[in-house]
C-alpha positions as CSV (number, residue, x, y, z in Angstrom):
1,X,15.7,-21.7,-17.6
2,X,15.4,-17.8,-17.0
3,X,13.1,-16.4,-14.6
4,X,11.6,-13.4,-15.1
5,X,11.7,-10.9,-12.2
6,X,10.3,-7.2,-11.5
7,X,12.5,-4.6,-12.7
8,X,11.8,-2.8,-9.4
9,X,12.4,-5.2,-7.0
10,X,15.2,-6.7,-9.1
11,X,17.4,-3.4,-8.6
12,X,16.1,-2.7,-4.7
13,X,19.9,-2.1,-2.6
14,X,21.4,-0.9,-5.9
15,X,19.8,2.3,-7.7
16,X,16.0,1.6,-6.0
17,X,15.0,2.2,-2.3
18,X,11.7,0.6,-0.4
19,X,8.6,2.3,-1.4
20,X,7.5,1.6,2.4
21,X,10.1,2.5,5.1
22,X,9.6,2.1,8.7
23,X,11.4,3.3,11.9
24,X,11.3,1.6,15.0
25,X,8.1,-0.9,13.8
26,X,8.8,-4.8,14.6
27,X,6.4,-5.4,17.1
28,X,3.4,-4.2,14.8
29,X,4.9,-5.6,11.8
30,X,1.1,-7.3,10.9
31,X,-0.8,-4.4,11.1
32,X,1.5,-1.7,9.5
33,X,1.5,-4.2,7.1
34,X,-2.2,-4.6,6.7
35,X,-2.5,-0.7,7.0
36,X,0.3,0.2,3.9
37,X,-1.7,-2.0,1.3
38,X,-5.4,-0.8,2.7
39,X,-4.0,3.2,1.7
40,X,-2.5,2.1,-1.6
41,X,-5.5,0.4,-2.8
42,X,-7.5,2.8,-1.9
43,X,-5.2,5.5,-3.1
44,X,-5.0,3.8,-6.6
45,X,-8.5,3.7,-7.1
46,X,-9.9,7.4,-5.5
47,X,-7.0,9.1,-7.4
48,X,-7.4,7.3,-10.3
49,X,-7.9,9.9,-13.1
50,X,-5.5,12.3,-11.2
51,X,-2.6,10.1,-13.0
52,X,-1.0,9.0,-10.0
53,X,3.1,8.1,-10.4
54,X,3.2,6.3,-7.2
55,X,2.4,6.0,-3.1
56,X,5.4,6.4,-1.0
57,X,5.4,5.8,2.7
58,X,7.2,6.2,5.6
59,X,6.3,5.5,9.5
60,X,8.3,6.2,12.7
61,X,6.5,5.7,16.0
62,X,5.1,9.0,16.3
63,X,4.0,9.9,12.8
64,X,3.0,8.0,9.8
65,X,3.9,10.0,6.6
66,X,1.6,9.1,3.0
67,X,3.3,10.9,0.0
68,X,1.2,10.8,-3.4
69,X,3.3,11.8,-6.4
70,X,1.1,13.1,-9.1
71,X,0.9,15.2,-12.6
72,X,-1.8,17.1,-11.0
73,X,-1.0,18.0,-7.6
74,X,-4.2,21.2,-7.6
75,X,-6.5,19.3,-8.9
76,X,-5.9,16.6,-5.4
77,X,-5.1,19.6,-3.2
78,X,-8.3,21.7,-4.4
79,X,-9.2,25.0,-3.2
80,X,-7.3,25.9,0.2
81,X,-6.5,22.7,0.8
82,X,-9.8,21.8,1.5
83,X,-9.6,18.5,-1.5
84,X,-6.2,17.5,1.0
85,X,-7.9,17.5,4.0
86,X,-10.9,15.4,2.9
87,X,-8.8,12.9,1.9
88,X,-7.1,12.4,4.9
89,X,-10.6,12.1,6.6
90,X,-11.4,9.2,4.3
91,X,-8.2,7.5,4.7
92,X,-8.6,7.7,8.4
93,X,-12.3,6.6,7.9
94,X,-10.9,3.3,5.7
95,X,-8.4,2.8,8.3
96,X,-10.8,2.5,11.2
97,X,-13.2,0.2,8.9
98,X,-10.7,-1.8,8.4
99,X,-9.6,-1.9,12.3
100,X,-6.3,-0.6,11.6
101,X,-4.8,0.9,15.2
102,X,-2.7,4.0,14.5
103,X,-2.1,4.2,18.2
104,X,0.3,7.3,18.6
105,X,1.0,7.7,15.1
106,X,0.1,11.0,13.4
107,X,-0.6,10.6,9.9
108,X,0.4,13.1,7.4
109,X,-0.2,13.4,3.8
110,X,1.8,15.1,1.3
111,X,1.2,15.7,-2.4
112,X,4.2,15.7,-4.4
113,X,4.7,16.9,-7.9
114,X,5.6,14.3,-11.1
115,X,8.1,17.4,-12.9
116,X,8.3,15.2,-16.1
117,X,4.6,12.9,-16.4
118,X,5.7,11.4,-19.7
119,X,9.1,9.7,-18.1
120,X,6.8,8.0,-15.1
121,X,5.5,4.8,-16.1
122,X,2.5,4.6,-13.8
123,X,1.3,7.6,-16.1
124,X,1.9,6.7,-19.2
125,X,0.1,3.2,-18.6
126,X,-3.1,5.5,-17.2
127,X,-3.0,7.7,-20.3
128,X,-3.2,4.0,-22.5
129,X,-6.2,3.2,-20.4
130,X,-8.2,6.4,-20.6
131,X,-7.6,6.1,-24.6
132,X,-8.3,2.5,-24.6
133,X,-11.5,3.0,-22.1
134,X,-12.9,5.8,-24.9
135,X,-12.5,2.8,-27.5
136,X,-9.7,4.3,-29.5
137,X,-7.6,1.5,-31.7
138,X,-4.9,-0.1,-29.9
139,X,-2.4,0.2,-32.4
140,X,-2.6,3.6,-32.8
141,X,-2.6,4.3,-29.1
142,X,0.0,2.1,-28.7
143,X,2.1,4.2,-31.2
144,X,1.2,7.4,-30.4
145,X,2.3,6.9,-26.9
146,X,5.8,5.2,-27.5
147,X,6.1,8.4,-30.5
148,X,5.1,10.8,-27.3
149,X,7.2,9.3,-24.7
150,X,10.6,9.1,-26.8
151,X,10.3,12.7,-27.8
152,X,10.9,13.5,-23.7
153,X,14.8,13.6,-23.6
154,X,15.5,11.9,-20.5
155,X,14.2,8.4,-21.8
156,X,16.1,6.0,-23.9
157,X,13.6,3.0,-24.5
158,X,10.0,2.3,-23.8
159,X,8.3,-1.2,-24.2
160,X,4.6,-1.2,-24.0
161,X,2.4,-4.7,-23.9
162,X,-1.5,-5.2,-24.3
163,X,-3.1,-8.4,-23.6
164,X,-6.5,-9.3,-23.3
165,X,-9.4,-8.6,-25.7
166,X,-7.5,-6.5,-27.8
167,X,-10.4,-4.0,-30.5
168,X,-13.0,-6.6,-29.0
169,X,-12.3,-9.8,-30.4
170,X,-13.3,-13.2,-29.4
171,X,-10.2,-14.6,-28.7
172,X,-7.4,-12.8,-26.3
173,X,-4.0,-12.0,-27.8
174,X,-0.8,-10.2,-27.2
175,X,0.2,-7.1,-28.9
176,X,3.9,-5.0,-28.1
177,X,5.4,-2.6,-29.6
178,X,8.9,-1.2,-28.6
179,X,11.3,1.9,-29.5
180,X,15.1,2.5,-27.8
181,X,16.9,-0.4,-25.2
182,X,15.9,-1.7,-22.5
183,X,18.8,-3.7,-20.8
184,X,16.7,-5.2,-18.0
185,X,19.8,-7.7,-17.1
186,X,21.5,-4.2,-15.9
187,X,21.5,-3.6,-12.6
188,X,22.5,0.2,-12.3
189,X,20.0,0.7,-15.8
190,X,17.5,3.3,-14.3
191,X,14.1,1.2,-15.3
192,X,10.3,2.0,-14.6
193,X,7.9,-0.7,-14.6
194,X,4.4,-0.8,-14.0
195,X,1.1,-3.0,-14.8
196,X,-2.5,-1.2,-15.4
197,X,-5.8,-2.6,-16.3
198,X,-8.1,-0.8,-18.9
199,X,-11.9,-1.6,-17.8
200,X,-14.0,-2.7,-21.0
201,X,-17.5,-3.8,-21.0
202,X,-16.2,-6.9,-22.7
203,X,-13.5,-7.0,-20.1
204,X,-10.1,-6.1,-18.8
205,X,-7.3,-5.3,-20.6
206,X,-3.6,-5.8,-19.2
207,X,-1.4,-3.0,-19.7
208,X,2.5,-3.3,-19.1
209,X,4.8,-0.2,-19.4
210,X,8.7,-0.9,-19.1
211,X,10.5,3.1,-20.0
212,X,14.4,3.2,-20.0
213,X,16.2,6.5,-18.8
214,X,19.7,5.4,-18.4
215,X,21.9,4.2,-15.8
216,X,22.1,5.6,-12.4
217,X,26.0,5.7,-10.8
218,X,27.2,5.6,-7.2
219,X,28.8,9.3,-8.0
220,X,25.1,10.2,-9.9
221,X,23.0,8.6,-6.7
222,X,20.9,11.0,-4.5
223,X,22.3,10.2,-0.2
């Protein structure tokens, strides 16, 4: 029997890199630990209508780095910086709630800029859940994004899956609807993956976005 595995962590060593990476951090493995999933939670849910493509971060034993990639990178950063800078109070704020030592560490947060919103996954499955949330039909949604994302040149496929009370009914189901390839056996095949929630007042509704943008070559990596 097949198992089925995350397209993300199934190509990690190959075309994908760590979305955490530490320096120099064995002997405070538990709490880096602890500290990395308390900021992306949090991240996830503050941030959540900026349409946030992911939370990269990296630590060294002087300085711990936080880097939000986002379609709207002013909207965050706000007026002189001062929408940057009250983040980073909060986060620090979280952290000490949540007795996370920083100890030496300087943390730093950067805002990065998602160039092409309709190739990022993450973004696409946010768009479905704002539609969804404002009671729009499913099916059209569903369409209209697939119809939207295939017209961007760099992807090749897009698979999108809804599950869970789908236009209110009693019973949960399983809709998908898919365009393009997605060769999710290839290893070097450039895949993004993600899983959303829409929040109905009759429940949740699982999103899943898989998007396809071709395959990534030892001579196309970036060292």
């Amino acid at each position: 029997m097949s198992h089925t595995v995350h397209p993300y962590s199934h190509r990690l060593g190959i075309i994908r890199d760590w979305k955490s990476r530490w320096f120099g951090m064995d002997k405070v493995y538990r709490d880096a630990l602890r500290g990395d999933i308390v900021i992306r939670e949090y991240l996830q849910k503050e941030l959540r209508s900026f349409y946030v493509g992911g939370v990269d971060i990296e630590r060294t034993q002087k300085a711990w780095r936080v880097i939000v990639k986002t379609s709207r990178p002013g909207m965050i950063i706000g007026k002189s910086g001062d929408g940057i800078v009250k983040l980073r109070a909060k986060i620090l704020a979280l952290l000490h709630k949540h007795k996370v030592n920083l100890g030496e560490q300087e943390l730093k947060l950067d805002i990065e800029e998602v160039r092409n919103p309709e190739a990022n996954a993450a973004i696409t499955a946010m768009m479905i859940a704002e539609s969804l949330e404002k009671r729009l039909p499913f099916r059209r949604v569903m369409k209209q994004t697939i119809e939207k994302v295939m017209a961007h040149k760099e992807v090749l496929g897009i698979r999108i899956r809804l599950g869970g009370r789908l236009g209110g009914a009693e019973i949960a189901r399983t809709e998908e609807l898919k365009k393009g390839r997605i060769p999710l056996q290839t290893l070097r095949a450039d895949i993004d993956f993600i899983r959303e929630k829409a929040h109905m007042t009759y429940g949740d509704i699982g999103i899943k976005v898989w998007i396809y943008k071709g395959d990534i070559f030892k001579k196309d990596q970036v060292k």
